[in-house]
C-alpha positions in Angstrom: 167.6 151.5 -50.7 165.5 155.0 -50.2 164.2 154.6 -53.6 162.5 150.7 -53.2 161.6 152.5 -49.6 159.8 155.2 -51.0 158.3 152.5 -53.9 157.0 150.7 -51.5 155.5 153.7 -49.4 153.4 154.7 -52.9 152.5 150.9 -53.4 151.0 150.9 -50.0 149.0 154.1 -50.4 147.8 152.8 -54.2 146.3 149.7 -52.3 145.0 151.6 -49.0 143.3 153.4 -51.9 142.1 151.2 -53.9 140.1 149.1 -50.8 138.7 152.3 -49.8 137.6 153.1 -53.1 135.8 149.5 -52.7 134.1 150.2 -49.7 132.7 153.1 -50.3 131.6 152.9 -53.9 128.3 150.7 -54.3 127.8 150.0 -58.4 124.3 149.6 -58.9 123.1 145.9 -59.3 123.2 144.2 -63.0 119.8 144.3 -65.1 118.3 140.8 -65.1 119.8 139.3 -67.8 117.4 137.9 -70.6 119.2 135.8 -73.6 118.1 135.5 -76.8 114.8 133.2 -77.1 114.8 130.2 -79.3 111.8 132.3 -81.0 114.4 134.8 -82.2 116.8 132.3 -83.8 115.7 131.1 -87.5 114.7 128.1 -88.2 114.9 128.4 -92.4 118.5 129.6 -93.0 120.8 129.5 -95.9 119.2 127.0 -97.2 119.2 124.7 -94.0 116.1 123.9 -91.9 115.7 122.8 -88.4 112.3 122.0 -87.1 112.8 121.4 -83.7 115.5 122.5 -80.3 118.1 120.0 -79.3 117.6 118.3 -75.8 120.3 118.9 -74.5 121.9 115.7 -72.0 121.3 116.4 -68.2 125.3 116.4 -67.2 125.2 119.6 -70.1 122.1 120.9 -68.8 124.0 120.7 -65.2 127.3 122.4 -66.4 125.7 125.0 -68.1 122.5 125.8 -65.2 123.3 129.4 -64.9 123.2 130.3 -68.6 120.7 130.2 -71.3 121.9 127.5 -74.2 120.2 126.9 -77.4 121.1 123.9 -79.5 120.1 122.9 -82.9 120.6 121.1 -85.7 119.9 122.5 -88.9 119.5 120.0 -92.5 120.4 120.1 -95.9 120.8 117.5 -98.5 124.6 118.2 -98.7 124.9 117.9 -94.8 123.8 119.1 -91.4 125.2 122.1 -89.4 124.7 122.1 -85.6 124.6 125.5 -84.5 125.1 126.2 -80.4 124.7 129.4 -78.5 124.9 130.3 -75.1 124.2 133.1 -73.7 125.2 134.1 -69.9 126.4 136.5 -67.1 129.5 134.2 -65.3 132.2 132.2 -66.5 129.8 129.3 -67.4 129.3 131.0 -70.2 132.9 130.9 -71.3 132.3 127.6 -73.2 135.7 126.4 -74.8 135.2 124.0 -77.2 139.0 123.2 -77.5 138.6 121.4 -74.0 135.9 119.4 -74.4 137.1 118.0 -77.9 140.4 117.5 -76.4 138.8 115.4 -73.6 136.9 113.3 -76.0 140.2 112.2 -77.8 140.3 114.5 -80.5 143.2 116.6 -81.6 143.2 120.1 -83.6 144.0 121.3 -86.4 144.3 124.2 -88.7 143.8 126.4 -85.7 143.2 130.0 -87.3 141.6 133.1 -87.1 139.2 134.3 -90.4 136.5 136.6 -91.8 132.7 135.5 -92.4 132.0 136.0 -95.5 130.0 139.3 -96.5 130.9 140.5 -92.5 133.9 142.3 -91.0 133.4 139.9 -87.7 136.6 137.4 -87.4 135.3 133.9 -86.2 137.8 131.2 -84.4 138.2 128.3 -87.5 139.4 124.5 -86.8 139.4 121.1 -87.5 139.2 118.5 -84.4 139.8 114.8 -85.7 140.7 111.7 -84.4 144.1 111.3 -82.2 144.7 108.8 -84.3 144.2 109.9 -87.4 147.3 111.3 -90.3 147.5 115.1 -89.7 145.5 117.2 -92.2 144.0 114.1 -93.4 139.9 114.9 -93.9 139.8 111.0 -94.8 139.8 110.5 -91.3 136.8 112.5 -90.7 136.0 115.0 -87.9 134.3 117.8 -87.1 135.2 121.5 -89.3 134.2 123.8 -86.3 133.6 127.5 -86.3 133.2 129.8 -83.0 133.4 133.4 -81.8 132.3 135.4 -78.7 130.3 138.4 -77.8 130.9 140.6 -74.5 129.3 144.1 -74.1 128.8 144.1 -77.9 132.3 143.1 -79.2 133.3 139.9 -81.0 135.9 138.1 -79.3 137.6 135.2 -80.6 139.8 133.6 -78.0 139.7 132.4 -74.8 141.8 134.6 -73.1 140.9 137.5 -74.2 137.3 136.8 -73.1 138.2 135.6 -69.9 140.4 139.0 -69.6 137.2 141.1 -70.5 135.1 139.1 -68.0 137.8 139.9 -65.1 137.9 143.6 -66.3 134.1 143.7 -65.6 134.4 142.0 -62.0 136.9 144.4 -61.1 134.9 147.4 -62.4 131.8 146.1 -60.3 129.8 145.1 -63.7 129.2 141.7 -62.6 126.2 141.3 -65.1 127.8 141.8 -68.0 126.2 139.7 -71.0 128.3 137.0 -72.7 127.5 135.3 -75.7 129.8 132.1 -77.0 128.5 131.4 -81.0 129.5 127.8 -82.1 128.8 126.2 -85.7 129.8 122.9 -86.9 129.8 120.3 -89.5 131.5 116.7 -90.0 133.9 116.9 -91.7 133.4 114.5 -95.5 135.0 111.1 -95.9 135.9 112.6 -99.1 139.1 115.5 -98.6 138.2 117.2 -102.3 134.9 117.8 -100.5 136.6 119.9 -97.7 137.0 123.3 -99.2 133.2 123.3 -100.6 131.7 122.2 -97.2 134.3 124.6 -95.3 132.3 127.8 -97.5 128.9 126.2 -97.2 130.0 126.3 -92.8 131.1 129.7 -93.4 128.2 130.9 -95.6 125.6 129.9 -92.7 127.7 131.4 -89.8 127.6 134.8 -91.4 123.4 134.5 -92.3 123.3 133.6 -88.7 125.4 136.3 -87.4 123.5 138.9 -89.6 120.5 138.0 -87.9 121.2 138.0 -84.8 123.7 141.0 -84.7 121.5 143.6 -83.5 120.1 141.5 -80.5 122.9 140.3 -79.7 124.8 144.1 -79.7 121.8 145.3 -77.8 121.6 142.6 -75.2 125.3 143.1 -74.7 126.2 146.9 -75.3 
C-alpha cells in the first residue's frame, strides 16, 4: 500500500510538472506553410503526359479546405495514371485512401508494403475491387493503388504511424509541421496476364515522381 502511495505521489508531481512546463514554455509560431506548386510537379513523366490540373468536386474541395491538393491525370497509350498529392499542416492532410474506397463499396486486397523501383523509399501497395467481385480476380477490374506519406522529411507508410508523428508534434508545440500524403493509381486491366506489366509500369512512374520531387518535398518538411 506505501508503495502505490508513494507511485501515486511521483505521478502527481510528473503531471504538476508537466502543466507547468506548458505554461510557461511559449514555442515560437509555425512558418507559413507553402506546398508544392502545381508548377513544380511535371507534366511529361515516364513516358506519361498530362496537360492540364484536375478540378477537383466542391464536397473534395470542402474536406480538404485547409490543405493544398493537386490532382492529375497523366496519359499513355497503355493507360492513364492519376497521381494525387496533398500537402498540409493538420490532420486534413492525413488522407486515407482505405476509407474512402471502403465507403464506395470496394474491398482490398493484396495489402502490402514494397520498394520503388531504383529508390530505397517503401510505398503502401493494394488492389481495391468490387465487393462483389472473386478475390484476387483482376477480371473484375479495380483500381492497383500506390501511396506513402511525408512528415518532417520521412516517408511514412501507414496510417497510424502518421497519425502518431502528427500527435508527437502537437505535444511538442510544432503544430505546423508539414505533411505530405503521395497517391498514384491505375485501373486495374480486364485482362489478369496484364496485371504484373501494368503493376511495374505504376511503380516505374511513382519512383520518377518521387525523384523529382524528393528534395522539395525533404526541404518543405525537414
Amino acid at each position: 500500500m506505501p508503495n502505490i502511495r508513494r507511485m501515486g505521489y511521483f505521478l502527481t508531481l510528473i503531471l504538476g510538472a508537466a502543466l507547468a512546463t506548458s505554461m510557461v514554455w511559449k514555442p515560437a509560431p509555425p512558418a507559413h506553410f507553402v506546398g508544392i506548386t502545381s508548377a513544380e510537379v511535371p507534366r511529361e513523366l515516364a513516358g506519361y503526359s498530362a496537360p492540364e490540373d484536375d478540378i477537383l468536386p466542391p464536397d473534395v474541395r470542402a474536406a480538404l479546405a485547409s490543405t493544398d491538393p493537386l490532382s492529375r491525370n497523366y496519359h499513355q497509350a497503355s493507360g492513364d495514371v492519376n497521381f494525387l498529392l496533398i500537402g498540409g499542416t493538420d490532420r486534413s492532410a492525413l488522407h486515407d485512401p482505405r476509407s474512402c474506397l471502403i465507403g464506395a463499396g470496394m474491398q482490398l486486397e493484396d495489402d502490402h508494403v514494397e520498394m520503388l523501383p531504383g529508390t530505397q523509399i517503401e510505398a503502401r501497395s493494394c488492389r481495391a475491387v468490387s465487393q462483389n467481385a472473386v478475390p484476387g480476380a483482376s477480371s473484375q477490374g479495380g483500381y492497383d493503388i500506390l501511396y506513402l506519406y511525408i512528415v518532417n522529411g520521412k516517408v511514412i507508410n501507414q496510417v497510424t504511424q502518421i497519425r502518431a508523428a502528427m500527435l508527437l508534434s502537437a505535444v511538442l508545440g510544432q503544430r505546423g509541421t508539414p505533411v505530405y500524403f503521395l497517391r498514384f493509381t491505375r485501373s486495374i486491366s480486364p485482362n489478369p496476364q496484364e496485371y504484373t506489366t501494368d503493376h511495374a509500369k505504376l511503380q516505374q512512374f511513382a519512383a520518377e515522381m518521387w525523384k523529382h520531387l524528393q528534395p522539395r518535398l525533404v526541404a518543405s518538411s525537414g
